[in-house]
N, C-alpha and C positions, 0 to 999 in steps of 0.2 A: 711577268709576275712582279708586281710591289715586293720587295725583296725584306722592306722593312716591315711588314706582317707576316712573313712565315714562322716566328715560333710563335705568335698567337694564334695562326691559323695550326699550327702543330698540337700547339698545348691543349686547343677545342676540338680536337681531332679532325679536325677540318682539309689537313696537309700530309700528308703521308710519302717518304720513300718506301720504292720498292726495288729488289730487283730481278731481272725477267730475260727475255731473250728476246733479241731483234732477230729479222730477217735483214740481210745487206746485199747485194747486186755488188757480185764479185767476178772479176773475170779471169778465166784461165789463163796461168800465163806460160812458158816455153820448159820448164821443169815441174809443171805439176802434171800428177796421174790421170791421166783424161779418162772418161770413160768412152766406149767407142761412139763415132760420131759425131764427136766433139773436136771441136779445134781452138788454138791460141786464139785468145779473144774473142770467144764465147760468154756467152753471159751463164756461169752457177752464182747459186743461192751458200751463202755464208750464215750460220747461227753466228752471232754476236751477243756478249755478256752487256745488258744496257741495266743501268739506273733509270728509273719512272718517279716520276713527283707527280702524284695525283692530289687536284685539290675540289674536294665539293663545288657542288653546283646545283644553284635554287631559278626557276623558272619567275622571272620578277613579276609576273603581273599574276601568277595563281599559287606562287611557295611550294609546286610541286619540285622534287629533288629529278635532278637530270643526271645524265651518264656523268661521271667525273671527267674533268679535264685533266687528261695526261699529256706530261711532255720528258720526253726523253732526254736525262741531265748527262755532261763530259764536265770531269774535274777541269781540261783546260778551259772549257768555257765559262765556268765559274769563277777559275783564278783568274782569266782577263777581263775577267767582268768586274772582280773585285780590284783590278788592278785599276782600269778606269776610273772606279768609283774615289778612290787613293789617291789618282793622279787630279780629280775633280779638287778634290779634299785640301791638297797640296796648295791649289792652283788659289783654290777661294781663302785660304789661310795668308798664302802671297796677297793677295789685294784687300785685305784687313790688315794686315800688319802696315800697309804702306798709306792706306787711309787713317790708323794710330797717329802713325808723322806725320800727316799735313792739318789733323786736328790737334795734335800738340804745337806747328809751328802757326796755325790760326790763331790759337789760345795764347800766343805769343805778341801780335800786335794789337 
């Protein structure tokens, strides 16, 4: 997702959170209650609390509206996303400020 249209796509109602339940592919492990038949490292079914960011969707060639794209959001995934976006931020500030100094020592000879 373009991260810088989400509150216009929010504000159009176009974006929306939700939140819902995942299914997760969890395995038994040596102190859980098994039920009979089951053994350590088994595959059961976990419900998980998920966040949903669904956002409209138009069909381009007829403007029919299509199922919403969902994608399933983690606050850590967000904050490392934000964190690169920061470290990007950082990075391009460093080589502007250092391009300043060599147009001010140009502007010198």
């Amino acid at each position: 997702m373009n991260w810088s249209k989400y509150s216009a796509l929010k504000s159009g109602s176009k974006a929306s959170m939700s939140e819902g339940v995942k299914k997760e592919a969890v395995k038994y492990v040596k102190d859980d209650n098994m039920p009979e038949g089951k053994k350590v490292g088994d595959v059961k079914e976990a419900e998980v609390k998920a966040v949903y960011l669904s956002q409209k969707r138009w069909d381009a060639d007829s403007g029919d509206a299509m199922d919403d794209d969902k994608m399933v959001l983690s606050l850590a995934a967000l904050e490392a996303e934000k964190g690169r976006y920061d470290a990007q931020i950082a990075d391009l500030q460093a080589q502007s400020d250092g391009l300043k100094a060599v147009i001010a020592d140009f502007k010198k000879v």
